[in-house]
N, C-alpha and C positions, 0 to 999 in steps of 0.2 A: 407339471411344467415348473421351473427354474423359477424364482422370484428373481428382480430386478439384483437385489441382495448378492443372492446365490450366484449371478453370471456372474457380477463384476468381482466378486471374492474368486471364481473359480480362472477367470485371465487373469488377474493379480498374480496367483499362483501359479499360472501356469507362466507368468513373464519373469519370475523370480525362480524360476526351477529350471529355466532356457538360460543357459550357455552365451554370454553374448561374442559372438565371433562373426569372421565374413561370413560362413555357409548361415548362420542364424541369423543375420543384422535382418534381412526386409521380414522373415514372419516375425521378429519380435517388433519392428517397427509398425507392421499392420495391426499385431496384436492393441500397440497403444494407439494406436488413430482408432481401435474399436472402443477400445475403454474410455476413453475420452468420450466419445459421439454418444455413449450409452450411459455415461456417470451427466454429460451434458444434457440431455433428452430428462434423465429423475430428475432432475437438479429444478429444469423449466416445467416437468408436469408440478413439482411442489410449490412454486412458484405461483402457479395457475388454478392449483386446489387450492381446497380450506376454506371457499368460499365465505362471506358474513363478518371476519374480523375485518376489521379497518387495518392496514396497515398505518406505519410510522412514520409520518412525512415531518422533517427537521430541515429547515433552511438553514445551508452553510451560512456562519459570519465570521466576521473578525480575521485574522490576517491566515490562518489556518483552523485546519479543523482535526481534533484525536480525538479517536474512540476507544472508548475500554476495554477489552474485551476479557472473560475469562470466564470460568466457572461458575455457579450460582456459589454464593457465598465466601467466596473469597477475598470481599470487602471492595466491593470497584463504590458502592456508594457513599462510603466511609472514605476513602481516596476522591473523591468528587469534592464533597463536604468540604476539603480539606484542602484540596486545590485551588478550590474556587468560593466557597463560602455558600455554595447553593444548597438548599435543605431537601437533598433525595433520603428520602425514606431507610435506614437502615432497622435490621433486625437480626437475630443470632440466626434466624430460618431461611431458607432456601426459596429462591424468586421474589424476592421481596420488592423489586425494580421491575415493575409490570410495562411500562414504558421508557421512551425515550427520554430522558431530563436531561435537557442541556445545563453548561455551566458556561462561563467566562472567567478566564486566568488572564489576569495581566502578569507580565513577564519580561524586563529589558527593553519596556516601550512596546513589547507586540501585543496586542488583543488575542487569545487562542481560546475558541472552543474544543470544549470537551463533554465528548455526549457518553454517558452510562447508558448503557442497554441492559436489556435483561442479559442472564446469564446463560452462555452458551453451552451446548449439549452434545452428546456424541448421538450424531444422527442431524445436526440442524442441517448440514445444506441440503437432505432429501424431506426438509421440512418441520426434521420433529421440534419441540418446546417453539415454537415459533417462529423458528429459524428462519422461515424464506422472508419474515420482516427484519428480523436481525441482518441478516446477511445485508440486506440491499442497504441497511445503515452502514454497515461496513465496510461496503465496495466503494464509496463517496469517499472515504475519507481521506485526507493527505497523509496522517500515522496512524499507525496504531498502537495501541501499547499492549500486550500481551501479560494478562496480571494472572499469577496462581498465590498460592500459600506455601506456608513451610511444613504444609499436611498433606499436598497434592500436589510440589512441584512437575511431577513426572506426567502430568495431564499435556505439560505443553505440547507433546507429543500428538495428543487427539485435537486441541485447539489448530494446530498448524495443517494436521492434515484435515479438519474438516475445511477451512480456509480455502486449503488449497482444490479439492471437490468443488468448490462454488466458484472456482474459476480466479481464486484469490494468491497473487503471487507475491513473496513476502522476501523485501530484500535482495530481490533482484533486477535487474535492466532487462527494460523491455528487448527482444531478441531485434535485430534486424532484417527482416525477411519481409520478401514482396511476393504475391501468391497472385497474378493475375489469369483468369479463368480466360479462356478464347475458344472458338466453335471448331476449330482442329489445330492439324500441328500435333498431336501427342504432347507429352512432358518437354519444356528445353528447359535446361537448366543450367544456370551461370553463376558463380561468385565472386566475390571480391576478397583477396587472402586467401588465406586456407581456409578448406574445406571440411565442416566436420562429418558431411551425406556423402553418397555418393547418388548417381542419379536414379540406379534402381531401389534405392530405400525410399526416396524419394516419392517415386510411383507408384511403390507399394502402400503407403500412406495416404497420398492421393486416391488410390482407388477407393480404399475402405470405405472415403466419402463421395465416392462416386465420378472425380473428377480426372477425367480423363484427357484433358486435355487445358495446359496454361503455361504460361511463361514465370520461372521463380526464379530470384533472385537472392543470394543472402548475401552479407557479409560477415566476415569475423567467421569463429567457428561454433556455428551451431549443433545443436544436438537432435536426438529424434524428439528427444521431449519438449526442447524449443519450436521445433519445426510442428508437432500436433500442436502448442499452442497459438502461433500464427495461424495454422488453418482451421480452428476452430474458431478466432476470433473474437472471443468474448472475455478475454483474460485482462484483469488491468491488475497494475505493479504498484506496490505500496509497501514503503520502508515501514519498519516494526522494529522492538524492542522489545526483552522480558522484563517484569518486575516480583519480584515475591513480597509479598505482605505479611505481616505478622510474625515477626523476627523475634521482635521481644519476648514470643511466648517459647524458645528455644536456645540451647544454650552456644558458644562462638564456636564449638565445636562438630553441632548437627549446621550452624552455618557454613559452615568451612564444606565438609557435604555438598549439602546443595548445590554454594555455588560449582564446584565441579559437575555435580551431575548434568546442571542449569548448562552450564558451559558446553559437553559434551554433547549433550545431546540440543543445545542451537546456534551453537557454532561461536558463543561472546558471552560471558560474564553478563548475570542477571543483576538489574539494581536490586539492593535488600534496603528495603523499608518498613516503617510499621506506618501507617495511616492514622490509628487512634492515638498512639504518641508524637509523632508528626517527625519522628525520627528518618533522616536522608529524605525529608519532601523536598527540599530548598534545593538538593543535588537530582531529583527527578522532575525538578525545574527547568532546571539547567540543560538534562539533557531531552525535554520534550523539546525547548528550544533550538538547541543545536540539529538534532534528527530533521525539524522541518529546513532547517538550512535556509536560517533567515538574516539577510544582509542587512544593511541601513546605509540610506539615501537622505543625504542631509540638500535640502533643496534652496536656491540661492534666486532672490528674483532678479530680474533684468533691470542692473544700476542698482540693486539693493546689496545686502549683507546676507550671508548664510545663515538659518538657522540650525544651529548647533547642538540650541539644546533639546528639541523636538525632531528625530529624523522620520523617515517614514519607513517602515518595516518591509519587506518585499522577500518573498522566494528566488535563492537562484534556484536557475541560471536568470539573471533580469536584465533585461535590454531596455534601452530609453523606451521603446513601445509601449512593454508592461508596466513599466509608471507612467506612462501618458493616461492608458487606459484606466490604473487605478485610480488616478487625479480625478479624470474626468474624461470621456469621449470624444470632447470638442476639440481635445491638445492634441490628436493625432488626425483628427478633420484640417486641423486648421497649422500643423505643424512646419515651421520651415526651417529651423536648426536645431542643435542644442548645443550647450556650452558642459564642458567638464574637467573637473578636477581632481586628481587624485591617482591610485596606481591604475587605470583601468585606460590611461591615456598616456604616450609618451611624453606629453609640456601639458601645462597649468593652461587652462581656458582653451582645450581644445574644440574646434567644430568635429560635431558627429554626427548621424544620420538615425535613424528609430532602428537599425537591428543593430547598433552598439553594445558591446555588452558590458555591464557596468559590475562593478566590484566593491566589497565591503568599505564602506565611507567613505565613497563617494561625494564631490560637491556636484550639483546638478543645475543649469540653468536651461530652461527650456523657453522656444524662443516662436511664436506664434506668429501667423497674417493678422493682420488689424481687422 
């Protein structure tokens, strides 16, 4: 009998050696609702085994949260160190970060956590090196940062697809699609714009999982691979970046290299850093920042003055809501306007309501019942 292994390697192949055209679209769309349902199924027995370790429990803080991710020994503790000033463990050997060790980086007024994990494996999301704990620190995260060397950049290849295996989508927008299940009816199927299914590929993916009957909706144009990921459900979407480390030990010309390979094969120019020299940390500063896509909300009391020099840090997309809630709970109990200034309103001290959506510096006054 087939190992878990052996099926999912023998549909890969067999979905890369299939033709995609109309006569092929629904078996090769079946094909992937099975590889998904059967890479999903290892994914949660690894998850469930292993019984006796403790897994990693790390409460998010600070205004975001990145995790390292990369290879054993490719320096993510030496880039921790370095980020952040926190003392993880480094050594020239392999799995030296047996744990979670967070840091804190201050950054343009924002607080960001940064957790080191141990170093990821080809095999972790069916569990191996300890992957089903690694993963679940992963899938938490707001970034990621995908670190190799200038020994192993070509690995990002296996970090991305094991990622992606553990239901980890990197870099892209979560798809639009509504999959509602009903006790008949067959498939109906509607969209909004183009369509990238048609409705019998549709129901061919639907059966693999047994679902014979639901009302779907998409919009925009999706794909088969979109569409298995909505009906499988467990996929969440998380911006990344590459970094390679240890530049210095290479000359401008295997860099030059790199960064094309880097490029080609993840679609953006990788930062080139060294860690131990602290060479372009200030610039992977900069763009940890930028990637969580952090605004500032300079907040103004009611008959007071703005404070200017202190704003408050927030993710967009942000609406007065999610600074009420980051404020405090009681501001959106007890909320009855808000006042704002800036480009995010047409006049100066305009009234808004809590789904406003507010824009990079921002003045804010928020305006409460007694």
């Amino acid at each position: 009998m087939a190992s878990i292994e052996e099926e999912i390697k023998a549909i890969e192949d067999e979905i890369s050696n299939t033709k995609y055209n109309k006569a092929t679209s629904n078996h090769i769309g079946r094909l992937k609702a099975k590889l998904a349902k059967i890479k999903d199924e290892a994914v949660s027995r690894a998850m469930a085994s292993s019984g006796g370790g403790e897994g990693y429990a790390v409460k998010k803080s600070g205004d975001g949260t990145v995790v390292l991710v990369g290879f054993p020994s490719v320096g993510k503790s030496t880039l921790l160190n370095k980020l952040t000033g926190t003392e993880s463990e480094t050594a020239s050997y392999a799995f030296t970060t047996l744990t979670v060790v967070p840091g804190s980086m201050e950054h343009k007024g924002a607080n960001i956590q940064i957790l080191d994990i141990p170093g990821l494996i080809a095999g972790a999301a069916m569990g191996k090196g300890r992957g089903k704990e690694v993963i679940a620190v992963v899938r938490s995260a707001d970034l990621i940062l995908l670190l190799g060397d200038v020994y192993n950049e070509k690995h990002i290849n296996v970090l991305i697809k094991e990622l992606n295996d553990a239901g980890i989508r990197l870099n892209k927008e979560k798809p639009d699609i509504t999959i509602k299940k009903t006790s008949n009816g067959g498939i109906r199927f509607n969209t909004v714009g183009r369509a990238g299914l048609d409705l019998e590929e549709i129901r061919s993916m639907l059966a693999e999982n047994k679902v014979m009957n639901a009302d779907v909706l998409t919009r925009g144009n999706v794909t088969q691979d979109d569409f298995v990921d909505a009906m499988m459900g467990s996929r969440v979407y998380i911006p990344a970046f590459f970094a390679v480390n240890k530049v210095d030990l290479v000359d401008e010309e295997r860099r030059q290299e790199i960064i094309g390979d880097v490029t080609d094969r993840f679609g953006r120019p990788p930062i080139m850093l060294s860690a131990h020299s602290g060479y372009n940390i200030e610039h992977l500063k900069d763009e940890i920042y930028n990637q969580l896509g952090f605004i500032r909300i300079y907040l103004k009391p009611v008959g007071g003055k703005a404070d200017l020099k202190e704003p408050l840090i927030i993710r967009a997309p942000a609406t007065v809501e999610s600074v009420c809630n980051k404020l405090h709970r009681e501001f959106v109990e007890k909320f009855r306007y808000a006042k704002v200034w800036g480009d995010s309103v047409k006049h100066d001290a305009q009234r808004v309501g809590l789904n406003h959506t507010l824009e990079d510096g921002d003045i804010l006054t928020v305006v409460t019942k007694a």
